[in-house]
FINUBA-566171 format. One line per field, with one value per residue (C-alpha): residue number from 1; residue in three letters; x, y, z. Coordinates in nm, 4 decimals. Example, Ala and Ser with C-alpha at 12.3 -4.5 7.8 and 13.67 -1.06 7.14 Angstrom:
residues 2
resi <- [1;2] .
resn <- [ALA;SER] .
xx <- [1.2300;1.3670] .
yy <- [-0.4500;-0.1060] .
zz <- [0.7800;0.7140] .
***
This chain:
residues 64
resi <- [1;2;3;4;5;6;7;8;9;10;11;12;13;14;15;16;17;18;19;20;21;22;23;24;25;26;27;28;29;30;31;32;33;34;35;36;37;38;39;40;41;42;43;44;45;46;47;48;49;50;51;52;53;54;55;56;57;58;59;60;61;62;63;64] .
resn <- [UNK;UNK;UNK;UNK;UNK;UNK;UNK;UNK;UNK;UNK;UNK;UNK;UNK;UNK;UNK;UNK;UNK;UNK;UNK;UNK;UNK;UNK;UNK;UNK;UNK;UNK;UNK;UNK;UNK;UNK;UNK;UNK;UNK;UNK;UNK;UNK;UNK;UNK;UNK;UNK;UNK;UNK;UNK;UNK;UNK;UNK;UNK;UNK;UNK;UNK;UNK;UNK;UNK;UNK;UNK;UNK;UNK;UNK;UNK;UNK;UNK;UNK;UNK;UNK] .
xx <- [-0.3388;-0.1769;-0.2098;-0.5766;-0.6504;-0.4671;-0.7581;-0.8933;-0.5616;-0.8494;-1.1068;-1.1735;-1.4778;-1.5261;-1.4687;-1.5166;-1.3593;-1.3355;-1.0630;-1.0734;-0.8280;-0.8951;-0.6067;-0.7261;-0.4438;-0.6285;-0.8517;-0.7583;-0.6645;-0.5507;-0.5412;-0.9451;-0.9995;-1.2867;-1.2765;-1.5737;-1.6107;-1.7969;-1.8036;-1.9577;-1.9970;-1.7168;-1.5849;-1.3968;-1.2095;-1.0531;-0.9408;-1.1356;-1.4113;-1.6016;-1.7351;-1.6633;-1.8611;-2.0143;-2.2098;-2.0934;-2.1505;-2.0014;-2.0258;-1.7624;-1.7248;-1.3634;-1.3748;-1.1717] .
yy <- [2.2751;2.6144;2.5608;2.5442;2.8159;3.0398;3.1672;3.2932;3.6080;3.8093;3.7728;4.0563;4.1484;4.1057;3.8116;3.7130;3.3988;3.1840;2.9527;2.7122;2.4244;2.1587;1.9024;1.5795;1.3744;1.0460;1.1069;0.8851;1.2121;1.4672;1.7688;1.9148;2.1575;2.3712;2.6794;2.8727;3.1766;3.3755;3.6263;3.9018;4.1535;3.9554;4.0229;3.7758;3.9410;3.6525;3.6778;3.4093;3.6180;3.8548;4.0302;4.0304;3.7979;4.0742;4.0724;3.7190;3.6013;3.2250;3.0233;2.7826;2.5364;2.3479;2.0632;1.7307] .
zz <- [-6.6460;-6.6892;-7.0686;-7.0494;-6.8144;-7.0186;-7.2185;-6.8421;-6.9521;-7.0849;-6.8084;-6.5762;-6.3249;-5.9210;-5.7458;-5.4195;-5.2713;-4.9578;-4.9214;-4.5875;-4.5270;-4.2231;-4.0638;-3.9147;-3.8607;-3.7577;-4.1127;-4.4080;-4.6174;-4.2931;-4.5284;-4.6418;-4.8310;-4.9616;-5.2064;-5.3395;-5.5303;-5.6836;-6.0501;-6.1115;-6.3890;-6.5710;-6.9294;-7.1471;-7.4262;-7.7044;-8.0520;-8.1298;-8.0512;-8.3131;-7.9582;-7.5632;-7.3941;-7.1196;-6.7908;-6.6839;-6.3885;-6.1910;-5.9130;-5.8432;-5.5249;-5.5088;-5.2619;-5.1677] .
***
């Protein structure tokens, strides 16, 4: 996993993130969790790249 999030090195911009966890113990999986997130104004800078990709934005919503 680490190897493929690597390219996200060269990523920068504003985030904003809210992480929650839940604990049921009678539940068939006890531990919940949710993470979502947001990205704005984002720049990728890659080799690969003949330009940054600019002005990216994201929305991203983690869950089990």
């Amino acid at each position: 996993l680490a190897a493929k999030l690597n390219v996200l090195g060269g990523l920068r911009g504003q985030a904003s993130l809210t992480f929650r966890v839940a604990h049921d113990p009678s539940a068939a999986s006890p531990y919940r969790y949710e993470v979502s997130g947001r990205l704005t104004r984002g720049r990728l800078d890659d080799a690969r790249l003949p330009h940054p990709l600019t002005d990216m934005r994201a929305t991203v919503r983690l869950d089990n």
